[in-house]
C-alpha positions in Angstrom: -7.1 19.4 15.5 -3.8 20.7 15.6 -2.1 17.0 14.8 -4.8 17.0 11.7 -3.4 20.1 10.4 0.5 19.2 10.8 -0.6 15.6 9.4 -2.2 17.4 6.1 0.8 20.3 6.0 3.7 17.5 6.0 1.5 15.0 3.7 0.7 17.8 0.9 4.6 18.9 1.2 6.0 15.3 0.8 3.6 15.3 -2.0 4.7 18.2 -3.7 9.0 18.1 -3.2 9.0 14.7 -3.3 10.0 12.0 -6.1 7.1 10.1 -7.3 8.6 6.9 -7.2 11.9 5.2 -5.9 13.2 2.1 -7.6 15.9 -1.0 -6.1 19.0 -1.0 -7.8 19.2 -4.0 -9.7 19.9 -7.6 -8.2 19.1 -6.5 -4.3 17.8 -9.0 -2.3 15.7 -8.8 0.8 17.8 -9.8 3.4 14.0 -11.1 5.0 11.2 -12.3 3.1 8.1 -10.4 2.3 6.6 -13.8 2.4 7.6 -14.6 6.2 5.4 -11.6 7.2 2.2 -11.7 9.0 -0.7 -10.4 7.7 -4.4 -10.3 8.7 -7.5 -10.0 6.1 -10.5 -7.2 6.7 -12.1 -10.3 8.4 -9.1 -11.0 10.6 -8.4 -14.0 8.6 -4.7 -14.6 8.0 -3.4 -14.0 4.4 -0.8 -16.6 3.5 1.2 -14.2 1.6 3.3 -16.8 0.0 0.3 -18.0 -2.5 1.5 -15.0 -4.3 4.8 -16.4 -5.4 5.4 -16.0 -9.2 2.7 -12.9 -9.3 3.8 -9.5 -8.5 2.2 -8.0 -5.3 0.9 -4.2 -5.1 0.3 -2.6 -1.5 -1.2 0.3 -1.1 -2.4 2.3 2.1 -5.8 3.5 1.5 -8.7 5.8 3.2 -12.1 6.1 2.7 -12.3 10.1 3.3 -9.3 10.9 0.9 -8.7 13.0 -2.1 -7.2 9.9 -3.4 -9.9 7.6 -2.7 -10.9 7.3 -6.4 -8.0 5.4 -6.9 -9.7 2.5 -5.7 -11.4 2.4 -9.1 -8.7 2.3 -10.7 -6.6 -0.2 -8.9 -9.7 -2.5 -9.4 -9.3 -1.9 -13.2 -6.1 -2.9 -12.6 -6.4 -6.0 -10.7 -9.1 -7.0 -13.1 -6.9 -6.6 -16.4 -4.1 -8.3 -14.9 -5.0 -10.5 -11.7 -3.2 -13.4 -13.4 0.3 -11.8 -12.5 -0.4 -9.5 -9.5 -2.3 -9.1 -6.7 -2.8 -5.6 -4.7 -3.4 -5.8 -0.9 -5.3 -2.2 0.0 -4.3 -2.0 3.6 -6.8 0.7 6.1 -4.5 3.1 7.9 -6.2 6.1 9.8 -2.6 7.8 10.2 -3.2 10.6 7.8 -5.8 13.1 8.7 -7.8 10.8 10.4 -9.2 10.2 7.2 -10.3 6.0 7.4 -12.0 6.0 10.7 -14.3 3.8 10.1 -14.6 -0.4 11.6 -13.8 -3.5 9.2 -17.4 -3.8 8.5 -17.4 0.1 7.3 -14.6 0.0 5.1 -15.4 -3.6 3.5 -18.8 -2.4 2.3 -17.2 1.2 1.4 -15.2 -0.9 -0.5 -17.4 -3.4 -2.5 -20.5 -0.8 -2.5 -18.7 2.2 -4.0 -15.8 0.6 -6.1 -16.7 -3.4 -6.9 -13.4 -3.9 -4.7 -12.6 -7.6 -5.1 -8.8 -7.8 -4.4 -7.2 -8.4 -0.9 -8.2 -6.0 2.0 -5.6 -6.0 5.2 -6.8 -5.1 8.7 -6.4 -1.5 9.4 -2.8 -0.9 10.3 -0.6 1.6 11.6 1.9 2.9 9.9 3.1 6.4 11.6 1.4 5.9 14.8 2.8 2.9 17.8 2.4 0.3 17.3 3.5 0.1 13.8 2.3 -2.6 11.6 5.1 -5.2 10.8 4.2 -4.8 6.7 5.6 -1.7 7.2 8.7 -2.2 9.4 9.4 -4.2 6.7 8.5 -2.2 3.6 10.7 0.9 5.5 14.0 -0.3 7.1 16.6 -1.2 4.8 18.1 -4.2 7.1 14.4 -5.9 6.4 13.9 -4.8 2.3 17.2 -4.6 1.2 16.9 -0.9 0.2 14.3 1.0 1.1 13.9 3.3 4.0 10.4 5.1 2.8 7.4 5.1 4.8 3.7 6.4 3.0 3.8 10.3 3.1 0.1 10.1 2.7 -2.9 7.5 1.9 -3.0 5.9 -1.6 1.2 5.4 -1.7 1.9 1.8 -3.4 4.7 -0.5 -2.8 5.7 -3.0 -5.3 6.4 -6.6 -4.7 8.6 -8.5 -7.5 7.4 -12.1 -8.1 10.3 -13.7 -5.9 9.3 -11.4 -3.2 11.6 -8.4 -3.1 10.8 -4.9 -3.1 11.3 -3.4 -6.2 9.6 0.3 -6.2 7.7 2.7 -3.9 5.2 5.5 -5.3 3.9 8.1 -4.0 0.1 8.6 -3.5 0.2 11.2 -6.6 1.1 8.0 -9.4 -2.1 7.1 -10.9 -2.2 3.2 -11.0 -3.4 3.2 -14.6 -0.8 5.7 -15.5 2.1 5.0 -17.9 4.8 4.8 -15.1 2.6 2.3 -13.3 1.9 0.0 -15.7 5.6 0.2 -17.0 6.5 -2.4 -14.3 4.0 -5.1 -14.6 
């Protein structure tokens, strides 16, 4: 109870004093490629991820039992206005408040049941907890990415992946996907 309560205090703080989004500077380069990394589907299928070359790539940690769950509406808007030059990859993490507990079965039919979910769903990863997911080794350390050293403060935070494969932003759970500053960099 008491790791719930200093996961929710440090979440809604990062939330509230943080920036909403971080950008690379231009012309960095990955000094590894996104495309190198390993990545299992919901169905413990391997994604290939570089079948998304020449598309922008959107990954987003995501819960079933958060105040940002209803984002998964919109991100399906999203993906269905403009799957022809991104895909998103919602990736399971119970890290923050406990609050996607549930098995692959449980959060694919969450997932198609309550939000028509047909873009990519990871395995459930961890991202603060051992051992940390490799996706987000990479999407934190700087000697990986090229830049970045943020990990998700909270569920619903969304990394952007530029259509050669280098990071190129990081927001925070608070940016709507169908907001303004979203859709600015498709």
């Amino acid at each position: 109870m008491v790791s719930f309560i200093v996961t929710a205090v440090s979440g809604f703080a990062s939330v509230l004093f943080s920036k909403s989004s971080i950008s690379a500077e231009p012309g960095i380069k990955s000094p590894s490629s996104f495309y190198d990394i390993k990545l299992s589907d919901i169905d413990d299928e391997q994604i290939q991820l570089d079948q998304f070359k020449g598309k922008k790539v959107i990954i987003v940690n995501v819960a079933s039992r958060c105040g940002y769950t209803s984002q998964y509406k919109k991100l399906q808007e999203l993906y269905e206005k403009h799957s022809n030059k991104l895909e998103i990859i919602a990736v399971p993490c119970n890290d923050f408040g406990y609050q996607e507990p549930g098995s692959a079965n449980q959060i694919k039919d969450f997932c198609k049941l309550n939000y028509g979910v047909t873009f990519s769903i990871a395995s459930k990863q961890k991202i603060k907890s051992s051992p940390q997911s490799y996706l987000y080794d990479w999407l934190s350390d700087p000697k990986l990415n090229g830049w970045n050293d943020q990990l998700p403060s909270w569920n619903f935070c969304k990394y952007v992946i530029s259509e050669k494969g280098e990071l190129m932003h990081f927001f925070r759970s608070s940016v709507d996907p169908l907001s303004k500053e979203f859709l600015n960099i498709l």
